[in-house]
Legacy VTK file of the C-alpha trace (Angstrom):
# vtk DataFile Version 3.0
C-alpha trace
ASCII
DATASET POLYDATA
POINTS 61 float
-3.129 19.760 111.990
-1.895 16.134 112.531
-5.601 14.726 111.238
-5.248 17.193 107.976
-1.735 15.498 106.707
-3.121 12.162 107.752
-6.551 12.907 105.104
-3.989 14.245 102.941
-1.612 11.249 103.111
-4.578 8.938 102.852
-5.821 10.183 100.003
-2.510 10.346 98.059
-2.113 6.587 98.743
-5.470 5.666 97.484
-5.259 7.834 94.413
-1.913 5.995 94.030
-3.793 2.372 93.940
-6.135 3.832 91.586
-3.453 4.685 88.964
-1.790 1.554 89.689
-5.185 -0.867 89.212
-6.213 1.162 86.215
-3.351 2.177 84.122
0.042 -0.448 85.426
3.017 -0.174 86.278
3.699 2.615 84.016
0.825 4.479 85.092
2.387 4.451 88.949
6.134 5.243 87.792
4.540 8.426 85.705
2.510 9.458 88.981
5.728 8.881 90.903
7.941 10.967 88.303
5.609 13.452 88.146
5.659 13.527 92.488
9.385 13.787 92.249
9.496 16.674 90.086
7.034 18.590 91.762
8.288 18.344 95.020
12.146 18.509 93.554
10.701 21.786 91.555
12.581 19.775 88.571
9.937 20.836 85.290
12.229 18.248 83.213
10.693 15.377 85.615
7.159 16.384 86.394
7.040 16.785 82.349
7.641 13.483 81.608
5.304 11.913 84.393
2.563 14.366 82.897
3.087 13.303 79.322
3.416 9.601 80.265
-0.051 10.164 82.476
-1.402 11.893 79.752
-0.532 9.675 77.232
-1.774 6.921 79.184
-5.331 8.167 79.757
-5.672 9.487 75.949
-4.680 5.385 75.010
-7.375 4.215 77.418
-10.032 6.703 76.442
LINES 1 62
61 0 1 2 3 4 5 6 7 8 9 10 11 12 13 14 15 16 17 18 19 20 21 22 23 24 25 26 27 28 29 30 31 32 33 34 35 36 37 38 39 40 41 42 43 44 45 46 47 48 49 50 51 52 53 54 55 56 57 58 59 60
């Protein structure tokens, strides 16, 4: 069990560094807010990190 979380907690972090070398600072705050609201079960929060994510990947496409 103690491998699984650590996969699961690497891969987090390196999807975080992608979002962060691709899309900014405001491409890591969205992945953070959307994080937060998932875990906090707060749709308000994880809304706005989708959009912002969203928004973000539309602008780059």
């Amino acid at each position: 069990m103690p491998l699984i979380a650590i996969a699961i907690a690497a891969l987090a972090v390196g999807f975080e560094q992608l979002v962060q070398w691709k899309y900014g600072a405001m491409g890591i705050v969205a992945f953070i807010a959307l994080t937060i609201g998932y875990k906090a079960k707060s749709v308000a929060i994880g809304g706005i990190g989708a959009v912002v994510l969203v928004m973000l990947l539309a602008h780059s496409g």
